[in-house]
C-alpha positions as CSV (number, residue, x, y, z in Angstrom):
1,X,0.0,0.0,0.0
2,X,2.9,2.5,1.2
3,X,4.6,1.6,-2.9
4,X,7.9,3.8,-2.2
5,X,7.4,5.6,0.7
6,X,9.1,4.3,3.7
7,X,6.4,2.2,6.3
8,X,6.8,4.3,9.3
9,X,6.7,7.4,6.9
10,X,3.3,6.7,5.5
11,X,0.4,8.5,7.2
12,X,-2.8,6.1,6.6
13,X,-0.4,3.3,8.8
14,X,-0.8,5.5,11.7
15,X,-3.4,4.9,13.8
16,X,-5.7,7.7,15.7
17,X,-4.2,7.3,18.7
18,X,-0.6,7.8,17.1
19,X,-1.2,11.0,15.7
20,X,-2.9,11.7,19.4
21,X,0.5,11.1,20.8
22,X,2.6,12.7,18.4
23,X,5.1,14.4,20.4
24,X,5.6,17.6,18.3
25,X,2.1,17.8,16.3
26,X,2.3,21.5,15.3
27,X,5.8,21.1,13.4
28,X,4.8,17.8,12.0
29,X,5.3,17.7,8.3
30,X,2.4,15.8,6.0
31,X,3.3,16.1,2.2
32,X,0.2,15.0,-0.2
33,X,2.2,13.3,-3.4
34,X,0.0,14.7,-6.2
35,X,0.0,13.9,-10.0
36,X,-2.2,12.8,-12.9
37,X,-4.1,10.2,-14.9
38,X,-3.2,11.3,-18.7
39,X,-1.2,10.7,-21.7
40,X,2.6,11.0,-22.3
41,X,2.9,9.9,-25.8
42,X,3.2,6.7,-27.4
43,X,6.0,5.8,-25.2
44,X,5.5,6.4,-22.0
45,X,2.2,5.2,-19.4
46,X,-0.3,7.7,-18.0
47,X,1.1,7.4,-14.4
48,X,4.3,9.6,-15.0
49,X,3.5,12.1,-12.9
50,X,1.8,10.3,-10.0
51,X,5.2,7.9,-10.6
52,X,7.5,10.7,-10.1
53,X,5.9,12.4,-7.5
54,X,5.6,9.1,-5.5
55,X,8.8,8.0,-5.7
56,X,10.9,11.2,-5.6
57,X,9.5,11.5,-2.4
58,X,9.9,8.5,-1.3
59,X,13.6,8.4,-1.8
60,X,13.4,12.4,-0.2
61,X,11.8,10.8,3.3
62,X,13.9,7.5,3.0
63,X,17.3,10.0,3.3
64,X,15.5,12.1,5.7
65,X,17.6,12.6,9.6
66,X,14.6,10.2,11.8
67,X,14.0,12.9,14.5
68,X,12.3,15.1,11.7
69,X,8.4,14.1,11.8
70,X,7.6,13.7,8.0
71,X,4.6,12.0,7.0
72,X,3.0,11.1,3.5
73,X,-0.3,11.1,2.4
74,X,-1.6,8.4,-0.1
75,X,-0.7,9.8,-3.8
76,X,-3.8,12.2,-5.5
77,X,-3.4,10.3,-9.1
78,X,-5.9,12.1,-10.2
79,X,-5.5,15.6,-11.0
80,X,-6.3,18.7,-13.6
81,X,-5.7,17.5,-16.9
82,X,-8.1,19.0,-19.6
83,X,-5.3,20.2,-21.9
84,X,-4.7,16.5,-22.5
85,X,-8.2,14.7,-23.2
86,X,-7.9,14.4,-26.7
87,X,-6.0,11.6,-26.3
88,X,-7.5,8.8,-24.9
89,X,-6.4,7.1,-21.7
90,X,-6.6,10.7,-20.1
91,X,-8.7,11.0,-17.1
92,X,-9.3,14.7,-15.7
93,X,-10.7,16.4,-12.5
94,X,-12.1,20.1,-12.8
95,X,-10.1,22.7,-10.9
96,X,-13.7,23.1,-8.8
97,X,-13.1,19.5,-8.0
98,X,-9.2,19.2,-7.1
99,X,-9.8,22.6,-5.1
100,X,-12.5,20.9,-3.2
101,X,-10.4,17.8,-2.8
102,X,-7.2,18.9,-1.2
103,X,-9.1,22.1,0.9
104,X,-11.0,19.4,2.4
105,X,-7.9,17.7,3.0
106,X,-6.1,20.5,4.2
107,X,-9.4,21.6,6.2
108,X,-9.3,17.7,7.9
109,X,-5.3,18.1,8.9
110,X,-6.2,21.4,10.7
111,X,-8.6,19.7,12.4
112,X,-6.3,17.0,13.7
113,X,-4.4,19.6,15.0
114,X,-1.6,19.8,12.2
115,X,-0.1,23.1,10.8
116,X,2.6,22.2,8.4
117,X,0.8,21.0,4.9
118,X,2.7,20.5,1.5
119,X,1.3,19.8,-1.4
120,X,4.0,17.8,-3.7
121,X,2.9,18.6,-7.2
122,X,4.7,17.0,-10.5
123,X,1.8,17.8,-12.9
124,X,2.5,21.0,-14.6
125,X,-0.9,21.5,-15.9
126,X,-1.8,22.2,-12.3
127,X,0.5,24.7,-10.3
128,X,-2.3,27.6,-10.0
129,X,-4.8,25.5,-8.1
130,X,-2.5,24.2,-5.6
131,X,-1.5,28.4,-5.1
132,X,-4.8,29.2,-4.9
133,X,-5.7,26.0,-2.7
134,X,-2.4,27.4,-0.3
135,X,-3.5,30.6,-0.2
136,X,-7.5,30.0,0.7
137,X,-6.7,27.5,3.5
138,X,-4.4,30.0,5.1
139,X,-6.6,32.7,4.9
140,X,-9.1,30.4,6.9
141,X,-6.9,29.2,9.2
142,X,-4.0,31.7,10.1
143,X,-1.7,29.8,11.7
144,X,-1.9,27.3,9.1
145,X,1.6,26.5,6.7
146,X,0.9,25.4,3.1
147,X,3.1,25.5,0.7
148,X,2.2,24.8,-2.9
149,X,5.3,23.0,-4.2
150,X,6.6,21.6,-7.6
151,X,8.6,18.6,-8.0
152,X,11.3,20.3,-11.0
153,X,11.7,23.2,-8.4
154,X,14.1,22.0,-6.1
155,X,17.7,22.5,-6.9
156,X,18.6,19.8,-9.6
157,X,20.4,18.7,-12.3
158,X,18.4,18.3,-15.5
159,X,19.1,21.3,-17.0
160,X,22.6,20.7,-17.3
161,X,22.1,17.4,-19.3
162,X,19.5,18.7,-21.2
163,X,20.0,20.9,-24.9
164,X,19.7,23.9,-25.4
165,X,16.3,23.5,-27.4
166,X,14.6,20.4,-24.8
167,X,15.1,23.4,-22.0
168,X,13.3,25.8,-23.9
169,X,10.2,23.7,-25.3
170,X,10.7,20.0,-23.9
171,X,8.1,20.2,-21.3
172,X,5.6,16.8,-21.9
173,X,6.8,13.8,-22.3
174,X,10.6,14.5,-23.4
175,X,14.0,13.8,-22.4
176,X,13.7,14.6,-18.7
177,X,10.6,12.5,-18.0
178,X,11.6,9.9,-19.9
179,X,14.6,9.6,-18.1
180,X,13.6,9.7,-15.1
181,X,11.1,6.8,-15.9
182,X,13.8,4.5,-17.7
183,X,15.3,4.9,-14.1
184,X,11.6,4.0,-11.7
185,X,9.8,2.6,-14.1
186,X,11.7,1.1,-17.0
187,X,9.6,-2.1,-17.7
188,X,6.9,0.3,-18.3
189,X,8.7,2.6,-21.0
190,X,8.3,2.0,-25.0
191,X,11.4,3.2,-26.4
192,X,11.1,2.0,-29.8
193,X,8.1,4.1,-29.8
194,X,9.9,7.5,-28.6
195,X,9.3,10.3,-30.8
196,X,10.2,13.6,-30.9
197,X,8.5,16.2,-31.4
198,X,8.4,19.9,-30.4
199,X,5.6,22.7,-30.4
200,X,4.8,24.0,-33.6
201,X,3.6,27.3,-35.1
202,X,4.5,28.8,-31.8
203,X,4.9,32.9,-32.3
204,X,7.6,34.1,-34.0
205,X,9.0,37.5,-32.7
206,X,6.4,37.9,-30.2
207,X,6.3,39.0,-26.4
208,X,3.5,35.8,-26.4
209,X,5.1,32.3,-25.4
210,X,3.6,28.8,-24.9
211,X,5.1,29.4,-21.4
212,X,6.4,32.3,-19.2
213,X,5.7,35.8,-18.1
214,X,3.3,36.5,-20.9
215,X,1.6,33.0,-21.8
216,X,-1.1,32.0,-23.9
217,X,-3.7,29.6,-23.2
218,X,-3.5,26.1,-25.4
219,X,-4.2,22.3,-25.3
220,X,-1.8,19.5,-26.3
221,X,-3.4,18.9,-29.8
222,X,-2.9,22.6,-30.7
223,X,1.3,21.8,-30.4
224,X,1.7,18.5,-31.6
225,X,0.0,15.5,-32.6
226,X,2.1,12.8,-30.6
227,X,0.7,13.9,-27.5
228,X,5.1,14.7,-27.1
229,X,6.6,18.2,-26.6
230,X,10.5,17.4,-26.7
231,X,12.8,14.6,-27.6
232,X,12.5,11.6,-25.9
233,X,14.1,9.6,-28.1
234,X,17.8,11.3,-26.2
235,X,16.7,9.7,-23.1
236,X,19.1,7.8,-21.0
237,X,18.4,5.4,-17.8
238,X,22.0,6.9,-16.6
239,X,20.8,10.5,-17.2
240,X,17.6,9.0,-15.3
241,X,19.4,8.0,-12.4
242,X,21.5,11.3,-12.0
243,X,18.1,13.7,-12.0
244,X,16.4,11.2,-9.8
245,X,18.7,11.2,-7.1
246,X,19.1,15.8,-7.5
247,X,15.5,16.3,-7.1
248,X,15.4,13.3,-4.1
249,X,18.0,15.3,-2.2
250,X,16.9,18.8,-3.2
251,X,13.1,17.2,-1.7
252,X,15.0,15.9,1.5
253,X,16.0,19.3,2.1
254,X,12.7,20.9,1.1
255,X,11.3,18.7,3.9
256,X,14.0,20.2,6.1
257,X,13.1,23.7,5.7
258,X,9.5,23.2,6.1
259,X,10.3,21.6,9.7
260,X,12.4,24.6,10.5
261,X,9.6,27.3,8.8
262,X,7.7,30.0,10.9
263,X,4.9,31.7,9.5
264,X,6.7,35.3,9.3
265,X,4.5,37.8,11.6
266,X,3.6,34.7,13.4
């Protein structure tokens, strides 16, 4: 049930009476793993994200000093993934429902008497609910800490093994992702189906990007009809292992800082 989070690090192993006895409630860190049901091309499955977000965490507790109370909800598979469901396999929530979903999740914590919350996102179709999420439950409950995190954030070393041109516009399904799952999940990747393929008729001498400070809204079949945006076909399990193990111990030290945190004005 726990798949790679460690045993004693998995919340729904606890029982009532554990989390009643928890000697340091109000600095207790409970992470919700969150990722998404949807396609990744012809090579990859539809549990990338989920898959990531799982086990980068996993690895980030298993590495994590014992005295810090870290605890992991059951993964959210599910998530916000309209820009995808022209493909099939996808399966999507509405932001109405993930917003409900993980307020009343973060509504049931407070409750328990918990005040540290991260949500431990690796969907990027999704970022701006878990803000808005973050934002709403602290508003409601003041002395409440959420913090609305992404898996790529932490400190880690894809960018330096990716080119030039998968850093700018490889950002479903490429090289990256691909690696990473030829490293977790390698029975489950297609490689003799990799394809590459990047976003096309993007602007051309334009403030207006697919991503960035000035963004324009789009879904997957607007950009490429692969269900791909970047090279995959460059992937490596040894490039796999290398970002794995950078985003586990940039996520071990995440969890860190989030032990230490103090609402400021607080």
């Amino acid at each position: 049930m726990h798949s790679s989070i460690p045993p004693d690090r998995f919340f729904p192993y606890l029982t009532w009476v554990d989390i009643q006895n928890l000697p340091d409630l109000s600095n207790t860190v409970v992470l919700q793993p969150i990722g998404a049901i949807e396609q990744h091309g012809p090579h990859l499955p539809l549990i990338v994200d989920a898959a990531i977000a799982t086990t980068v965490l996993g690895a980030a507790l298993t590495a994590l000093e014992p005295e810090i109370p870290a605890y992991a909800l059951p993964t959210l598979h599910y998530g916000k993934s309209n820009e995808h469901w022209y493909f099939p396999g996808t399966i999507t929530l509405s932001a109405q429902t993930l917003i409900a979903v993980l307020t009343e999740v973060g509504d049931s914590l407070y409750r328990a008497g918990f005040r540290k919350f991260a949500l431990v996102n690796a969907h990027g179709g999704q970022p701006q609910i878990l803000e808005i999420v973050a934002r709403d439950l602290h508003q409601k409950y003041p002395d409440f800490m959420v913090f609305p995190l992404f898996v790529w954030r932490v400190p880690n070393c894809a960018t330096a093994l990716l080119t030039a041109e998968e850093n700018e516009l490889g950002i479903h399904a490429g090289d990256a992702e691909t690696s990473v799952l030829l490293s977790i999940l390698p029975e489950q990747v297609k490689m003799a189906e990799a394809v590459k393929e990047y976003p096309r008729s993007l602007p051309q001498n334009s403030l207006l990007s697919m991503e960035g400070n000035l963004p324009f809204a789009w879904a997957t079949h607007d950009l490429s009809a692969s269900g791909v945006l970047g090279d995959p076909t460059q992937a490596t399990k040894e490039k796999g292992d290398r970002i794995f193990q950078s985003l586990a111990a940039g996520w071990t030290q995440v969890i860190r800082d989030i032990y230490r945190f103090q609402q400021p004005g607080a």
